[in-house]
C-alpha positions in Angstrom: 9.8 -4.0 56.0 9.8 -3.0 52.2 11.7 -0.2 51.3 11.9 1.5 47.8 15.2 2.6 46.1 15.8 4.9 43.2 18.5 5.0 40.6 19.1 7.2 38.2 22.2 5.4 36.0 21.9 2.5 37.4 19.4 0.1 36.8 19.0 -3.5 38.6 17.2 -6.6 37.5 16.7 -9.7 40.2 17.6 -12.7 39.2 14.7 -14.6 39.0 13.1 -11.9 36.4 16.3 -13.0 33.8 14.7 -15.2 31.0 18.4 -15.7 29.8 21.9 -13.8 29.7 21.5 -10.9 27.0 20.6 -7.5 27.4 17.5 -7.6 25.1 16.4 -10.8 27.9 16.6 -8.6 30.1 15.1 -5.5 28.4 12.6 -7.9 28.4 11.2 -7.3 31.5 10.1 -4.0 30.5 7.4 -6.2 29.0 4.5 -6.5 31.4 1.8 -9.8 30.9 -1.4 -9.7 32.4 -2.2 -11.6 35.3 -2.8 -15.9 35.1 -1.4 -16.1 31.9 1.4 -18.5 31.8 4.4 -17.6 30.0 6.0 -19.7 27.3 9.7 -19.8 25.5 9.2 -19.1 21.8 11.6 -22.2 21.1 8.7 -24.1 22.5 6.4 -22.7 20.2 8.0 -23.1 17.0 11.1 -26.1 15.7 13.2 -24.9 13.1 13.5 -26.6 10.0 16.0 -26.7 7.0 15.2 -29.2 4.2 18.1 -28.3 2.3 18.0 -28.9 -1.9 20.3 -28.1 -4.4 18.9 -25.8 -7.0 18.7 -28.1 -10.8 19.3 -25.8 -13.9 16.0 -26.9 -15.6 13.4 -27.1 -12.4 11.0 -24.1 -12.4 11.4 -22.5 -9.0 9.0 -20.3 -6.7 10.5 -18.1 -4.9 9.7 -16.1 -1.7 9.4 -12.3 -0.3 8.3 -11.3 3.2 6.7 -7.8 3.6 7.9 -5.7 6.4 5.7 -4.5 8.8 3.7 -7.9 9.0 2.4 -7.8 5.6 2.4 -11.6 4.8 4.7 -13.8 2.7 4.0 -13.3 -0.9 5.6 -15.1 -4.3 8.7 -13.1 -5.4 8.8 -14.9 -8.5 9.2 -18.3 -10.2 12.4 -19.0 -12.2 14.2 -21.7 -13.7 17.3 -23.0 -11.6 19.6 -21.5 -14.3 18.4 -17.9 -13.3 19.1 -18.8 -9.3 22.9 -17.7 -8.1 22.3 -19.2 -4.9 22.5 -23.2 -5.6 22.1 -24.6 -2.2 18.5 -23.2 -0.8 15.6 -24.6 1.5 12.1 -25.9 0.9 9.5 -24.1 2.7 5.9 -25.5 3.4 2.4 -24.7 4.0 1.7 -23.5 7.5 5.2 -23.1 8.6 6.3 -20.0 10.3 9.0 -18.0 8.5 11.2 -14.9 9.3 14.0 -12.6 7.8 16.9 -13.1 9.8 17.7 -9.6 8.6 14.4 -8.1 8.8 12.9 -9.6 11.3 12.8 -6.7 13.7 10.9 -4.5 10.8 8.2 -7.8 11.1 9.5 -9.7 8.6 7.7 -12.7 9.5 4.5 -14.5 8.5 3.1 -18.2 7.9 3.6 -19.6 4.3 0.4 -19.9 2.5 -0.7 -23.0 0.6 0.4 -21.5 -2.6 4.1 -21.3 -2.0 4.2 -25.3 -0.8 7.0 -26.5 -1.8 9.0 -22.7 -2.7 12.3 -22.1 -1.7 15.0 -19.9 0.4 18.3 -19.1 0.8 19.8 -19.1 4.5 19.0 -15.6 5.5 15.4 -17.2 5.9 14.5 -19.6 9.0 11.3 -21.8 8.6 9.8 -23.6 11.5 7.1 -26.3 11.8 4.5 -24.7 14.6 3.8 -26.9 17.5 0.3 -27.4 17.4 -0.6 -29.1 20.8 0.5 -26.0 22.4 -0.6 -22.9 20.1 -3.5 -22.4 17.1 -1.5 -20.9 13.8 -3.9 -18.5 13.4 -3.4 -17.2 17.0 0.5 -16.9 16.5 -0.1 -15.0 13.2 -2.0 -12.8 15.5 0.8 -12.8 17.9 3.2 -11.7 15.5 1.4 -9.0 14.0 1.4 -7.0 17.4 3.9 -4.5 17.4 5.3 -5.7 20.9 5.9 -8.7 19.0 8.5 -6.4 16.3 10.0 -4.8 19.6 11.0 -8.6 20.6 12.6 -9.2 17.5 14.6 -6.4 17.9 15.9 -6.5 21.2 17.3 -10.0 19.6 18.9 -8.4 16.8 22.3 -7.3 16.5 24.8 -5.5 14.2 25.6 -2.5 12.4 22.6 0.0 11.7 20.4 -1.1 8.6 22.0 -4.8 9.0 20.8 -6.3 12.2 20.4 -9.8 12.0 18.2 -12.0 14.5 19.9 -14.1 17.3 18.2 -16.9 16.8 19.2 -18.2 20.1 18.2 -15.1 21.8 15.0 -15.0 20.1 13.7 -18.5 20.9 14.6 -17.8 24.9 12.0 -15.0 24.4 9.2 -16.1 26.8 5.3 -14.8 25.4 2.1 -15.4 27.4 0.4 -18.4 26.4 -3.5 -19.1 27.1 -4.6 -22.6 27.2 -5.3 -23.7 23.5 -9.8 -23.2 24.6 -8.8 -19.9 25.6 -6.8 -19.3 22.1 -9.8 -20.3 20.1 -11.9 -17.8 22.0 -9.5 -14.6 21.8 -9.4 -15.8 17.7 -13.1 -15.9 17.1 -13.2 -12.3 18.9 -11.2 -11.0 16.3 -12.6 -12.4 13.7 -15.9 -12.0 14.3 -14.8 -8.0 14.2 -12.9 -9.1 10.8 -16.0 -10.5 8.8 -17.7 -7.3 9.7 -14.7 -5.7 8.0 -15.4 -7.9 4.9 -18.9 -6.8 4.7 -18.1 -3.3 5.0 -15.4 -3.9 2.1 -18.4 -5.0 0.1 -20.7 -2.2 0.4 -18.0 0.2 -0.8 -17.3 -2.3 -3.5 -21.5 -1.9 -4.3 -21.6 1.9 -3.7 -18.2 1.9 -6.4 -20.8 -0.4 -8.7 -23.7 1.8 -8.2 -21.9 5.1 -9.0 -20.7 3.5 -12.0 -23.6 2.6 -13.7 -25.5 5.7 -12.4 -22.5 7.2 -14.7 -23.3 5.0 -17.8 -26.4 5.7 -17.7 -26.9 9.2 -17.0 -23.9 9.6 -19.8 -25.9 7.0 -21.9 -21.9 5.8 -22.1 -21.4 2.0 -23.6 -18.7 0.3 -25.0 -18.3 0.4 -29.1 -19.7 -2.5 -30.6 -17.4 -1.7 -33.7 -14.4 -1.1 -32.0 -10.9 -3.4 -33.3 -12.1 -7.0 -32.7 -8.9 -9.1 -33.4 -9.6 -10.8 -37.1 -7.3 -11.8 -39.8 -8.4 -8.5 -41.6 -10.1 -5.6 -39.8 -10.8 -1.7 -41.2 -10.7 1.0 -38.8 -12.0 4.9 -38.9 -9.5 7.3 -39.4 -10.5 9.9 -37.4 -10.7 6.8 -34.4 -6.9 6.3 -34.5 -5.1 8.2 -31.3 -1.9 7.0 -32.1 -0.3 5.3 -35.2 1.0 1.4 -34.2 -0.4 -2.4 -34.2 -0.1 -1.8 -30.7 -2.4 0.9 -30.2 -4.9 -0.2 -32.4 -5.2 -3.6 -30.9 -5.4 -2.9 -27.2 -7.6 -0.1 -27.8 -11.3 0.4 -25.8 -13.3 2.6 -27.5 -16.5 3.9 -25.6 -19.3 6.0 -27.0 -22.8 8.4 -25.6 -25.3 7.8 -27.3 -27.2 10.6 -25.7 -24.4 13.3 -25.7 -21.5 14.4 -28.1 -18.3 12.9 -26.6 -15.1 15.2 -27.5 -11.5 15.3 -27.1 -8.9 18.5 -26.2 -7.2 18.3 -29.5 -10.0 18.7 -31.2 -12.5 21.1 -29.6 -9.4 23.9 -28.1 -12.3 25.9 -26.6 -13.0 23.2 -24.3 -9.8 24.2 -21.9 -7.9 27.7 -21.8 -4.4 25.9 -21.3 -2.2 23.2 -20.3 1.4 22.7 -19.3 4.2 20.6 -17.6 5.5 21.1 -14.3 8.9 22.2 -13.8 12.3 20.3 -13.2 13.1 21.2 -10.0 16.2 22.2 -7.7 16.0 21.0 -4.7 17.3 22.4 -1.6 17.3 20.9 1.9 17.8 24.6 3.3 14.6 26.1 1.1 11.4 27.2 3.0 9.7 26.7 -0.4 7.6 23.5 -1.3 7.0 21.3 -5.0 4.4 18.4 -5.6 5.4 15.3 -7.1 3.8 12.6 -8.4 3.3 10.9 -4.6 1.6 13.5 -3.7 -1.2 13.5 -6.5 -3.4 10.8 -5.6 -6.8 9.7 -6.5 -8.7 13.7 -6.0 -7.0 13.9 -3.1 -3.3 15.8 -2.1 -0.9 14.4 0.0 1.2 16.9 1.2 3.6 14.5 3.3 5.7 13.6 0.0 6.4 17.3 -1.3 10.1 18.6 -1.4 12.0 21.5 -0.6 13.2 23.5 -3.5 15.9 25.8 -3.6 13.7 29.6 -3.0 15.3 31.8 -5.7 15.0 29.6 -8.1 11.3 29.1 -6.4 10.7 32.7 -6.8 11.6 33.0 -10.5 9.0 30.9 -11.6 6.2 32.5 -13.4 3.3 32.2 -11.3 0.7 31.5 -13.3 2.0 28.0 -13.3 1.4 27.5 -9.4 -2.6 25.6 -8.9 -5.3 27.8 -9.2 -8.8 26.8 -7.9 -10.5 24.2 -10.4 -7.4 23.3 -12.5 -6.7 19.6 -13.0 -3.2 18.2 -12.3 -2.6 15.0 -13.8 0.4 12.5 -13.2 2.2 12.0 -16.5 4.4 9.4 -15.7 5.3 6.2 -14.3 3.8 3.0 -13.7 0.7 2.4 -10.9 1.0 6.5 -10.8 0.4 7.6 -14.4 -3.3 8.8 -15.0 -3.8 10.2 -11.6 -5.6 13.2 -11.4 -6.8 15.7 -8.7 -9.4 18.6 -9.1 -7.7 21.8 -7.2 -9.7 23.2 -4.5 -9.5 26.1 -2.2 -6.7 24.1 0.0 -4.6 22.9 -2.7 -3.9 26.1 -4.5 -0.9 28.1 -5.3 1.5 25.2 -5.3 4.2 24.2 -8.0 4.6 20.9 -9.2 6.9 18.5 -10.5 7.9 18.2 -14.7 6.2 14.7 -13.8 2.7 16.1 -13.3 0.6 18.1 -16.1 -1.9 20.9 -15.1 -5.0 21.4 -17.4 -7.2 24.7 -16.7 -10.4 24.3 -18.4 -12.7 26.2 -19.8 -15.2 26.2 -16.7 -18.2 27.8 -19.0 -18.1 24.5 -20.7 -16.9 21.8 -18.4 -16.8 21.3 -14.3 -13.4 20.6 -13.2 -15.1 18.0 -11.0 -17.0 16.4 -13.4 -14.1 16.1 -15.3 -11.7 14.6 -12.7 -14.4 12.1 -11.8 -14.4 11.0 -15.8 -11.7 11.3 -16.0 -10.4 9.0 -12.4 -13.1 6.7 -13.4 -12.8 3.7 -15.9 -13.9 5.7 -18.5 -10.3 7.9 -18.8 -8.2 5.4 -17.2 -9.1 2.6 -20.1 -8.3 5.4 -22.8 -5.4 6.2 -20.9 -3.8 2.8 -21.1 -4.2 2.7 -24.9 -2.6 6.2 -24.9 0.8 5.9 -22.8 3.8 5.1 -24.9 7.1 3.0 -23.4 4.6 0.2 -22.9 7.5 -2.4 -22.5 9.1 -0.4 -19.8 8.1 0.4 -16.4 8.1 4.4 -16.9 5.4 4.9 -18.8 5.0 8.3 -20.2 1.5 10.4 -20.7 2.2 13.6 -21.8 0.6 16.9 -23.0 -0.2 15.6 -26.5 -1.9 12.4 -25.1 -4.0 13.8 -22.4 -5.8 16.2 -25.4 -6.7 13.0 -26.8 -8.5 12.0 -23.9 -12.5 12.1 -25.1 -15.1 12.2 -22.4 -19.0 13.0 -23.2 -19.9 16.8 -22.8 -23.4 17.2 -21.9 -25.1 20.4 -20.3 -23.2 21.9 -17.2 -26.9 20.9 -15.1 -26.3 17.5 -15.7 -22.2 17.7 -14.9 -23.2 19.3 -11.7 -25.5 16.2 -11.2 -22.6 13.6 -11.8 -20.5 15.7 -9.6 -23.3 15.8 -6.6 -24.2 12.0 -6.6 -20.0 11.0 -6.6 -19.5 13.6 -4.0 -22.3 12.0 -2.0 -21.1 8.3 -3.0 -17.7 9.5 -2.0 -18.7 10.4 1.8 -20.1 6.6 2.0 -17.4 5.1 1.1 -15.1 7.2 3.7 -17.4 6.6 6.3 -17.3 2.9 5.6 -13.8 2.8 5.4 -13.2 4.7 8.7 -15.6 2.8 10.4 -13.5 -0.5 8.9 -10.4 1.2 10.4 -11.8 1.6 13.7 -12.9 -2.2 13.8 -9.3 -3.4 12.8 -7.8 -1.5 15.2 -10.2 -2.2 18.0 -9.9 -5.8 17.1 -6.0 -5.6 17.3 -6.1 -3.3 20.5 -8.5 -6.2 22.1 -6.2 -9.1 21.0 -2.9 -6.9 22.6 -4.6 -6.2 26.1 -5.4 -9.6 26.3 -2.0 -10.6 26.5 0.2 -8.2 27.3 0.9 -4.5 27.0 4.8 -2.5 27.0 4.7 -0.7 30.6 5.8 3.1 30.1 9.3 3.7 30.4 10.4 6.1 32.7 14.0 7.6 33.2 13.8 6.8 37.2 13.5 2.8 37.7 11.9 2.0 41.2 12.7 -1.4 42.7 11.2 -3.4 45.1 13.0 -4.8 47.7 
């Protein structure tokens, strides 16, 4: 007769479920596989291997990185063996399977592409040769992207918070369901054959991005000037062309002009905008119920409100408020590099917020220009070229806008009807392209999802453990 019993501290694993003495083994078992699959030890899988080297002062040297979160191994850099501390490291080849000892249970793991053959490691990095009679490459990468994958890895780490290092010993003891290698191929072409849909969905918002650009150029009759600095021995340049006095500026510079509408800068044409400002330095406060914008939260048009801080609410409440975002301002990142040159068009739902000294607010003159319009221009290649010429610091990594630079910024002005225009046909491009990339979303996921329930899923863990006996 079976009877079930229920503990509530206590819980009890038979011995025959043990894949090896360790609690994260056993914790294992909370892992369930579905049905027919044989099960495999990881150390079966994979064979570690250490070609060690000694690193030679004058031998250029690649050198790797692995993402977390199953973002693949990349090139960290390539030195000379005089710029290595770490003299005794390991070569790593194409195809292998490598891991963070330290990271590992953040997936810190991938397979070495063919353009790091031959790179090298220090110790807190294990390489293995995958065993290819039993499992495809392309299937384990799939493996080890799942996220029950990660939770193996760190049921086999150990140590202090924020320092957990992989047992290696633990970790190869790990059994995985393992289809026959047929049965492999067939789970892999599923998801790739949802993948290449992907890729042709990344190319029609890479067209619609093409279209909308040259539906720009040539509504704005916008080309690039012919007699712009071209790099000769001796070369005259227009006064009134020069943004900013230095070689540097005038060399790198990408001029742009309408030759169907008057194109016109800030600094020159004041009636254009009614005024523009920094943000303010702020004081944070953990304990404030009060909110600021930074320069994470500016994206591309768009707010992300996740990245704001608390501030400190009397100094909050002391600020003038004309500074907070009014509908159809422009806020602009100032600074920073792969942030500077962002701007976002304030709507309804981003209003009344304070922002950051790192973030500039323009209010325009809306008689004269659409806030949209000019967000779009200004987003587009068309500001972001003339923005690169403009930022000073150009040999440091924060990169610096400012006030002064962004009323240099020169963008076409034609009648507000044909603004509206541009602003109707991006608005319209812009839905495309987010219904493309949702749809993409849903396919990688679905594509994931599929891979996972083919092999196994994490059962729900409940407080009360019921045990058959």
């Amino acid at each position: 007769m079976v009877s079930k019993i229920t503990y509530e501290r206590i819980n009890i694993f038979p011995f025959h479920t043990m894949l090896n003495w360790s609690v994260g083994s056993i914790q294992q078992s909370d892992f369930i596989f579905q049905k027919g699959i044989p099960l495999e030890s990881i150390g079966n899988l994979i064979q570690r291997v250490k070609e060690k080297t000694q690193i030679k002062s004058d031998v250029l040297y690649k050198r790797v990185t692995i993402r977390l979160y199953n973002k693949g191994v990349i090139q960290r850099d390539e030195v000379l063996g005089k710029d290595i501390g770490t003299k005794t490291q390991y070569y790593v080849r194409s195809g292998q399977f490598i891991m963070s000892k330290i990271d590992a249970r953040n997936g810190a793991f991938g397979i070495i592409p063919t353009d790091l053959e031959g790179a090298v490691v220090t110790q807190d990095f294990l390489a293995f040769d995958i065993n290819l009679d039993k499992i495809l490459p392309y299937f384990f990468t799939l493996l080890t992207n799942l996220s029950s994958f990660r939770e193996l890895c760190q049921l086999a780490s150990s140590g202090t918070t924020g320092r957990q290092r992989i047992n290696l010993l633990t970790f190869l003891n790990f059994k995985i369901p393992l289809p026959p290698l047929e049965e492999q191929k067939v789970l892999v072409k599923s998801y790739l054959r949802k993948l290449n849909l992907v890729e042709k969905i990344y190319k029609e918002v890479e067209q619609i991005k093409v279209d909308i650009k040259n539906y720009t150029k040539s509504l704005l009759g916008i080309k690039r000037d012919v007699n712009s600095f071209e790099k000769k021995i001796f070369q005259l340049i227009d006064f009134n062309s020069i943004y900013n006095w230095g070689v540097d500026n005038l060399t790198n510079s990408i001029s742009y002009i309408s030759y169907k509408f008057d194109i016109m800068n800030f600094e020159n044409n004041p009636h254009l905008y009614i005024e523009t400002f920094r943000g303010k330095s702020p004081k944070y406060d953990s304990e404030g119920t009060k909110f600021i914008l930074n320069q994470k939260c500016n994206r591309w048009n768009k707010i992300d409100f996740r990245f704001a801080k608390k501030v400190n609410d009397n100094w909050y409440n002391n600020i003038n408020k004309k500074y907070l975002t009014k509908v159809g301002d422009v806020i602009v990142n100032s600074t920073g590099e792969g942030t500077i040159g962002r701007a976002t068009y304030i709507k309804s739902v981003y209003s009344g917020w304070l922002y950051d000294s790192h973030i500039l607010l323009l209010r325009l003159n809306t008689d004269k220009i659409n806030p949209e319009y000019f967000t779009y221009l200004f987003n587009s290649y068309f500001g972001q070229s003339q923005i690169a010429n403009l930022k000073s610091a150009k040999s440091t990594k924060q990169t610096e806008l400012g006030i002064q630079n962004l009323l240099k910024i020169s963008f076409p002005i034609p009648p507000m009807e044909v603004q509206y225009d541009l602003v109707c046909r991006f608005r319209k491009s812009n839905n495309e392209i987010n219904k493309l990339k949702n749809k993409s979303t849903k396919l990688i996921i679905s594509a994931q999802v599929n891979f996972e329930k083919a092999i196994f899923k994490t059962k729900e863990k409940n407080e009360t453990i019921r045990l058959t006996s």
